[in-house]
C-alpha positions in Angstrom: 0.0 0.0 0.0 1.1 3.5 -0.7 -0.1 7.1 0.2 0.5 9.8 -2.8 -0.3 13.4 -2.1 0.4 16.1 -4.2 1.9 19.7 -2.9 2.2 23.2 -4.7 4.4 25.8 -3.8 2.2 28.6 -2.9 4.6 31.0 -1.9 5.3 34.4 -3.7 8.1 34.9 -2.3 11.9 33.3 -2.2 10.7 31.6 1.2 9.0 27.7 -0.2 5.6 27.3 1.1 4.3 24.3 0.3 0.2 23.3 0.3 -1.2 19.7 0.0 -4.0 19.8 -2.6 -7.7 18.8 -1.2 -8.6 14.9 -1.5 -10.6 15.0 -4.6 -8.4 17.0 -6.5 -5.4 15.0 -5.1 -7.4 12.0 -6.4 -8.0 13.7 -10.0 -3.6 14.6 -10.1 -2.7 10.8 -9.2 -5.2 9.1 -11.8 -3.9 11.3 -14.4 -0.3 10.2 -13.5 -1.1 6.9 -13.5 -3.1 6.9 -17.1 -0.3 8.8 -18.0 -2.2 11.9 -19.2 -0.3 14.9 -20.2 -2.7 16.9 -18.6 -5.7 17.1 -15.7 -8.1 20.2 -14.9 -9.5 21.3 -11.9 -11.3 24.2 -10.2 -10.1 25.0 -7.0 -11.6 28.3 -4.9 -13.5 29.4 -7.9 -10.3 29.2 -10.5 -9.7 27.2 -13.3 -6.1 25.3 -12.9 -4.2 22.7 -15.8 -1.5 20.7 -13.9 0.9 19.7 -16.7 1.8 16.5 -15.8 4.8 16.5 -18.6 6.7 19.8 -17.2 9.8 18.0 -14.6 8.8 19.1 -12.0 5.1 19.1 -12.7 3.7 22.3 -12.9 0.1 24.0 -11.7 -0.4 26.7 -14.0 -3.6 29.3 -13.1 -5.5 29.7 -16.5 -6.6 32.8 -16.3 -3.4 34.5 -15.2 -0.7 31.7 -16.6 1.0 32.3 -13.0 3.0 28.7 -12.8 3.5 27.3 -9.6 5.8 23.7 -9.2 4.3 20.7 -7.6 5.7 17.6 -5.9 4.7 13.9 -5.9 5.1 12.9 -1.9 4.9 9.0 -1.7 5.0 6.8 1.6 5.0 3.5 1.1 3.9 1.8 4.1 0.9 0.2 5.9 1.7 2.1 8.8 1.0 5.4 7.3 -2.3 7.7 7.9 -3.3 8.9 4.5 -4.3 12.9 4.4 -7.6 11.8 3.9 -7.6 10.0 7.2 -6.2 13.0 8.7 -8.6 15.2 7.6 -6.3 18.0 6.5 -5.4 19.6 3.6 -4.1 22.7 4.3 -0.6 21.4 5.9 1.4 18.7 4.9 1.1 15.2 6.7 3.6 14.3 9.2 4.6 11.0 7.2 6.2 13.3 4.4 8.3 16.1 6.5 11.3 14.4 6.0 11.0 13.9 2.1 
């Protein structure tokens, strides 16, 4: 078993501020990684967003403004591990990936 969760780097500044995505669009990144899509679509806090799944590092990219913002894959393979779901939050990062 593994736990995936997909993180943005929100910060507009030089200081990294990295986000976790909310379940069901977190859902929506990792099927499209696994079909191996180039692309996935989402609406997030009233904004339409294309992840381009072919950019290294993947990229989230705002449509309306084109503002780019770089994503990471976390993965935790273990059956130990609480998914983010379980958690219930997805405004910080789970414990199981602070250390990369």
């Amino acid at each position: 078993m593994y736990v995936c969760m997909y993180v943005c780097n929100a910060s507009d500044t030089t200081v990294e501020k990295w986000c976790a995505y909310p379940s069901e669009i977190n859902t929506k990144i990792e099927n499209a990684h696994i079909a191996k899509e180039e692309s996935v679509t989402f609406v997030m806090s009233g904004a339409d967003y294309i992840v381009d799944l072919t950019s290294s590092p993947p990229e989230q990219i705002r449509t309306a403004t084109k503002k780019r913002r770089e994503m990471r894959r976390k993965i935790k393979t273990t059956s130990q591990a609480k998914s983010p779901q379980e958690q219930n939050d997805w405004t910080v990062e789970p414990d199981i990936f602070s250390n990369g």
